[in-house]
Every structure is written in C-alpha cells, then in structure tokens.
C-alpha positions as a LaTeX table, in Angstrom:
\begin{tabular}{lrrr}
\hline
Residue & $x$ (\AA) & $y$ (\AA) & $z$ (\AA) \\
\hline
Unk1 & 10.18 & 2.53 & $-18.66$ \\
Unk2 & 8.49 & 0.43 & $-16.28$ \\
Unk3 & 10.86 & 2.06 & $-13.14$ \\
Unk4 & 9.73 & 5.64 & $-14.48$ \\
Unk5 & 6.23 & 4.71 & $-14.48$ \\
Unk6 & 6.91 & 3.25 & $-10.57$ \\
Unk7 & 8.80 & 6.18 & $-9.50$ \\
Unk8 & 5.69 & 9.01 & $-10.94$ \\
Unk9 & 3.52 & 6.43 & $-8.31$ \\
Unk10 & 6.32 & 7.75 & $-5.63$ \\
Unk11 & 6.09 & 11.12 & $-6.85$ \\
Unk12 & 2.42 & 11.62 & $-7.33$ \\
Unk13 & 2.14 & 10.85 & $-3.32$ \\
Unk14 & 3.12 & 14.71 & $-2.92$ \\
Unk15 & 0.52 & 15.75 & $-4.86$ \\
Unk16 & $-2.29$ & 13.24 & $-3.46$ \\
Unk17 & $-1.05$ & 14.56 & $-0.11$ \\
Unk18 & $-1.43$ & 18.71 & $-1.41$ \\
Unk19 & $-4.84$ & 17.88 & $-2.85$ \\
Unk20 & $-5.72$ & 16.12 & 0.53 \\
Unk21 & $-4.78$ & 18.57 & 2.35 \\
Unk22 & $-6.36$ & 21.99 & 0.50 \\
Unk23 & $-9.02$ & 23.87 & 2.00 \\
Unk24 & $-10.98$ & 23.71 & $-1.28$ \\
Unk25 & $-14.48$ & 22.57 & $-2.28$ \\
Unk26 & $-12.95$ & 20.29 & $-4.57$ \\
Unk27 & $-9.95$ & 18.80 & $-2.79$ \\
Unk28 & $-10.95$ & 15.13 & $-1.54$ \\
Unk29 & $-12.26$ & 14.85 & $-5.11$ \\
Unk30 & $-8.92$ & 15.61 & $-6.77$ \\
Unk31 & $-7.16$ & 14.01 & $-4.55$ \\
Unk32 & $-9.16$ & 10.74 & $-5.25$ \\
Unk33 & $-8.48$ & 10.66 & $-8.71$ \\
Unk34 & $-4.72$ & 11.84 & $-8.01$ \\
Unk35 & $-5.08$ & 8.44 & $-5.97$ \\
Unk36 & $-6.51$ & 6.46 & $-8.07$ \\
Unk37 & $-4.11$ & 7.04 & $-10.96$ \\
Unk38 & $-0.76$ & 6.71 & $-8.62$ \\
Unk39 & $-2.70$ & 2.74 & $-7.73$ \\
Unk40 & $-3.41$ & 2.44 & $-11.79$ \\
Unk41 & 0.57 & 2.95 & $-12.03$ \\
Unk42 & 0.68 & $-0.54$ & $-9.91$ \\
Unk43 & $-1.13$ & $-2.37$ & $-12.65$ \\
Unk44 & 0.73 & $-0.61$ & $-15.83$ \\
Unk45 & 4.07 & $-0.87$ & $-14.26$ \\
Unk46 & 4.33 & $-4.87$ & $-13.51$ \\
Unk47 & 2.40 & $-5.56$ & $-17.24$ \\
Unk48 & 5.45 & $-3.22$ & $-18.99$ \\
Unk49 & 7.93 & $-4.64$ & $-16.77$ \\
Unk50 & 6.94 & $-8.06$ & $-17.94$ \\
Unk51 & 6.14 & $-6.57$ & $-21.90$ \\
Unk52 & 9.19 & $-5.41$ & $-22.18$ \\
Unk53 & 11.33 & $-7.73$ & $-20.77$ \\
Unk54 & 12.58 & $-4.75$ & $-18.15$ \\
Unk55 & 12.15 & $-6.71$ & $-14.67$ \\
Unk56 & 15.15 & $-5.79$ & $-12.57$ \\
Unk57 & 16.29 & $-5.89$ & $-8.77$ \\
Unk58 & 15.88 & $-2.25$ & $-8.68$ \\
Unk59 & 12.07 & $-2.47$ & $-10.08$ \\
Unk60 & 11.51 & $-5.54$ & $-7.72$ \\
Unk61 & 12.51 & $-3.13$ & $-4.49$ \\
Unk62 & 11.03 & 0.17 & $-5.65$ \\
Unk63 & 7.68 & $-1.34$ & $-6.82$ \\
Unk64 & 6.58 & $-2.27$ & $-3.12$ \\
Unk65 & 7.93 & 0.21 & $-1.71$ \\
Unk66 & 5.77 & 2.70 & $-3.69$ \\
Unk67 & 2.87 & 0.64 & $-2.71$ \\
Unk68 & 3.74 & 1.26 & 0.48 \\
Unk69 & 4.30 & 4.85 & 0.96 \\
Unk70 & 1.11 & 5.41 & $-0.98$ \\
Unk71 & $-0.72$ & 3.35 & 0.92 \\
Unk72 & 0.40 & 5.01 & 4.34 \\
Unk73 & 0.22 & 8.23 & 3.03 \\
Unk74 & $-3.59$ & 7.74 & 2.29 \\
Unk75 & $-4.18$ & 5.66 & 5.39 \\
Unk76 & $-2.53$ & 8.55 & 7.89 \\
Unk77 & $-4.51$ & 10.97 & 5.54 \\
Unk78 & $-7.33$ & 9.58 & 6.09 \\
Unk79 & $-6.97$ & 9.51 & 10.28 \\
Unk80 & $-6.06$ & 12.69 & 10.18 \\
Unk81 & $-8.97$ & 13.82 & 9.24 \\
Unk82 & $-11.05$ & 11.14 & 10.95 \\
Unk83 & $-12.75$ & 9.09 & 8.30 \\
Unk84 & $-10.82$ & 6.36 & 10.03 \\
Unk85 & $-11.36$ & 6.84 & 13.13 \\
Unk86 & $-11.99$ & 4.53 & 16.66 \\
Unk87 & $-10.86$ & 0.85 & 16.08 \\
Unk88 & $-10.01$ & 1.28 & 12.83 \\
Unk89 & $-7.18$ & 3.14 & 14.03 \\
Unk90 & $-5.49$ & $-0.08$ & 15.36 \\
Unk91 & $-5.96$ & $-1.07$ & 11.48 \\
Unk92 & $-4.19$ & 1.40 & 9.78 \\
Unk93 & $-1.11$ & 0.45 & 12.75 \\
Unk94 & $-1.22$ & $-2.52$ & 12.04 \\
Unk95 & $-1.14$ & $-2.58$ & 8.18 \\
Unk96 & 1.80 & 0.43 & 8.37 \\
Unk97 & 3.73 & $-1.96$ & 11.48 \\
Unk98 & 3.10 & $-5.29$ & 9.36 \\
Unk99 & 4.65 & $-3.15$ & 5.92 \\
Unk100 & 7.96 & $-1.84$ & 7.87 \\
Unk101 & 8.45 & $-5.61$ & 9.56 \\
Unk102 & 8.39 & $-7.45$ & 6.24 \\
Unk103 & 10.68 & $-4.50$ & 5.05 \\
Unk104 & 12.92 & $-5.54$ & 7.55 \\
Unk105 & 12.25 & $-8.99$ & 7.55 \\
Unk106 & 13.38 & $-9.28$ & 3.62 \\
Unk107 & 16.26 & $-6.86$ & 4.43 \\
Unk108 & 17.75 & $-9.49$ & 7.11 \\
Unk109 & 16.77 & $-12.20$ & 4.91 \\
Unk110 & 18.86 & $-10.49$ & 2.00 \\
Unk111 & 21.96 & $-10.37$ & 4.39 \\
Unk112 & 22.10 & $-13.80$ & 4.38 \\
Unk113 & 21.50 & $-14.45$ & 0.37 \\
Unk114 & 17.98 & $-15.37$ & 0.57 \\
Unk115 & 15.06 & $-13.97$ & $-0.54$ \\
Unk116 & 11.05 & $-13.95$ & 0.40 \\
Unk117 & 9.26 & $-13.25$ & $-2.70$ \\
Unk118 & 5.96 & $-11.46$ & $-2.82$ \\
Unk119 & 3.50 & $-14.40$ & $-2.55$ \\
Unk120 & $-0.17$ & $-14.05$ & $-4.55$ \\
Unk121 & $-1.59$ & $-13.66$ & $-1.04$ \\
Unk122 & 0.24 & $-10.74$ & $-0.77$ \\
Unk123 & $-0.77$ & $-9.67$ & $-4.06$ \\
Unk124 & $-4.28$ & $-9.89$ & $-2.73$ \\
Unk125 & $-3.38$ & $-7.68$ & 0.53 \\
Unk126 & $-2.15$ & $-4.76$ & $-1.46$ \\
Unk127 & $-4.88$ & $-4.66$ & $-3.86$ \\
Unk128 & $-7.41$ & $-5.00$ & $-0.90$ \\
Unk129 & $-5.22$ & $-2.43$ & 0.55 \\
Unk130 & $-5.59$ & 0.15 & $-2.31$ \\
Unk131 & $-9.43$ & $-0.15$ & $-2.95$ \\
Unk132 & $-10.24$ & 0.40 & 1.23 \\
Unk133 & $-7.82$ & 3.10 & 0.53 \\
Unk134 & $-9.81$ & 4.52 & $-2.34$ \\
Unk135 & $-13.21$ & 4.06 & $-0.60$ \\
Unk136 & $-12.82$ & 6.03 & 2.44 \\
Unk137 & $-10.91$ & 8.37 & 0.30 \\
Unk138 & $-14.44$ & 8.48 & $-1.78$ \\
Unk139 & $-16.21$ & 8.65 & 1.46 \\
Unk140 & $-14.01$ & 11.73 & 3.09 \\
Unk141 & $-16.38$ & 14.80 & 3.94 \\
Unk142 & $-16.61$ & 16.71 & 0.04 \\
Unk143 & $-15.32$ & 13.41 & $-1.50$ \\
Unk144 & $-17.21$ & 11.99 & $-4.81$ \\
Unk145 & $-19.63$ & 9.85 & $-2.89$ \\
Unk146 & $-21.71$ & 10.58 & 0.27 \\
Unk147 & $-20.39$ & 9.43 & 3.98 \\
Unk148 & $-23.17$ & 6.91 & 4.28 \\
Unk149 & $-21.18$ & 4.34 & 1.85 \\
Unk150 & $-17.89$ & 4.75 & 4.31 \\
Unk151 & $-19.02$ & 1.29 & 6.18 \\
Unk152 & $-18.17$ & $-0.54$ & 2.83 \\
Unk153 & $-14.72$ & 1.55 & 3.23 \\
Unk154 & $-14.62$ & 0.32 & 6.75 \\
Unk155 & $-15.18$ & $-2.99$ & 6.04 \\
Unk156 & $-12.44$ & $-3.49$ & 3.19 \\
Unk157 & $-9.88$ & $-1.62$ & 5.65 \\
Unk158 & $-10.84$ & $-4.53$ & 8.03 \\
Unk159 & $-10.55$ & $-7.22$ & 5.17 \\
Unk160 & $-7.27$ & $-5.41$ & 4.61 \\
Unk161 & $-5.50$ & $-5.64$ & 8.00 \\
Unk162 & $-6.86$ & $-9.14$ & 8.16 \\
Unk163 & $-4.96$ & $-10.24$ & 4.98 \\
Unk164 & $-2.15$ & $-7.51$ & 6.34 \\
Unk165 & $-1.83$ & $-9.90$ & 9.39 \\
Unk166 & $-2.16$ & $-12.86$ & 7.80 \\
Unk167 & 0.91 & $-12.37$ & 5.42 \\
Unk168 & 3.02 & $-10.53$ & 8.01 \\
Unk169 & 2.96 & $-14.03$ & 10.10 \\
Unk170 & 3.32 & $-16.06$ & 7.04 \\
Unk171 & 6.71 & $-13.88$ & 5.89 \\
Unk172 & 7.48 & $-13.71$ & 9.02 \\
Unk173 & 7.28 & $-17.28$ & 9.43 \\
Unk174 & 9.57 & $-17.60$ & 6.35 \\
Unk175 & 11.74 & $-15.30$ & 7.14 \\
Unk176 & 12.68 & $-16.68$ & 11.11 \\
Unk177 & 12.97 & $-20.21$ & 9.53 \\
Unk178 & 15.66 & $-18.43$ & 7.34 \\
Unk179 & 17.46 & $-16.53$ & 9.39 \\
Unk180 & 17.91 & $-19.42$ & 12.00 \\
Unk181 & 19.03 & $-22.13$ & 9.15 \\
Unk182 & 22.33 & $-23.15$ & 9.80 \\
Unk183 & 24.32 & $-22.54$ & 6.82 \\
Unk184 & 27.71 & $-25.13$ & 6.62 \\
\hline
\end{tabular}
C-alpha cells in the first residue's frame, strides 16, 4: 500500500505538469492543489509504511526519488515561467545538481555494500524544499495568492538550497570517506 500511495506521487507529476502548463484562468490554481496533494503523499506514505509494517528496499529507493522528480518538476515549472527568475536560478541548479550527486553518490556507495541513509537534516531539506515549492507555485501569475507574497517563496527557495548544500557536502563527505575505505 504504502509503494502505491508513492508511485500516484510519481504519477500525479504529469498532471501537476498539464495543469501548469494550460492556458486557463484556473490552471496555477489546480495545479497547486494537484501539488500539494502529490507532497501530502510524502507524509501518508512513510506513516503507512511504518503502520503497516510494509518498509522495503524498493519503498526506501522510490520514496526519494518521487520527492525528487516532483520537486524538479515544480522548480523547472516554475523558471519556465519566471516566478523564479535572476539568482534564484542558480538555486533551483543547485538543489536539482545536489539531488542527482547524492543519487549517484548512494549508487557508488551501494556498489561497495554500504549505505548513506537519509539523515533528519535531510528530512528538513525536502520539506523546506516542498513548501518554497508550494509558495511560488501560490505566487505564479493566476495562482491562489497575489505576487506580492512571492519574496516569502523566494526566501524559503534560498533556505532550501542552503540546507540543499549543506547535506550534499555532508553525504558527500560520507560517501568519499566510503568509497576510499580500504576494505581487507
């Protein structure tokens, strides 16, 4: 149960992305909520996982990697049509470049037999991740609140990369002290 509920988080990105992208009155507006119950699927799918006794390897690899594609998707969205736009560009790079090195990083790591679990720091990131996310989403031109609230969006993408960053050195930290172990 708690994979299905991860993999609808996967599959409501296409929709997100179709609301997103309509040239309708309502479309940032749907496509918030579509959002906001894809990052509600985060929450629901870890506490039945954990309910139900269901935590697997396959849950434990899908389960960031839907936070991840969700969380790109939105974030490339939302350049696109220039909500983020200026500096904050070299945010959103460097929370998507940070996501696809600790990808790798636990990948390599894996080869070798070892593991870097998701620390509560990181926990922290993605949530941070997901509301900055949500608030420029609710800040896009036609979106459910008005554009003058998109510096508190601004500022939680900021918050975001800065925890982004902060984890991506840790893990990666972790990860080259792993890979260079010698193993007898």
């Amino acid at each position: 149960m708690a994979n299905l509920i991860t993999l609808a988080r996967i599959a409501l990105i296409v929709p997100f992305v179709a609301l997103f992208m309509a040239n309708a009155p309502w479309n940032m507006i749907a496509a918030f909520a579509v959002f906001v119950l894809a990052s509600l699927t985060d929450f629901v799918d870890g506490r039945v996982a954990r309910a139900r006794g269901e935590v697997s390897a396959l849950g434990a690899a899908i389960d960031p990697l839907a936070d991840k594609l969700l969380i790109a998707a939105a974030l490339i969205l939302l350049v696109r049509n220039g909500v983020i736009a200026g500096a904050g560009v070299i945010a959103v790079i460097a929370i998507i470049l940070r996501e696809i090195l600790v990808s790798g990083l636990r990948e390599a790591v894996a080869a070798k037999g070892g593991s870097l679990p998701v620390t509560p720091l990181a926990k922290w990131k993605t949530a941070m991740q997901i509301i900055a996310a949500g608030l420029l989403l609710a800040t896009a031109p036609q979106g459910l609140v008005g554009e003058e609230f998109r510096a508190v969006g601004v500022g939680a993408l900021w918050l975001a990369a800065i925890l982004t960053i902060w984890t991506g050195a840790a893990y990666s930290v972790g990860a080259a002290r792993l890979l260079t172990e010698r193993r007898d």
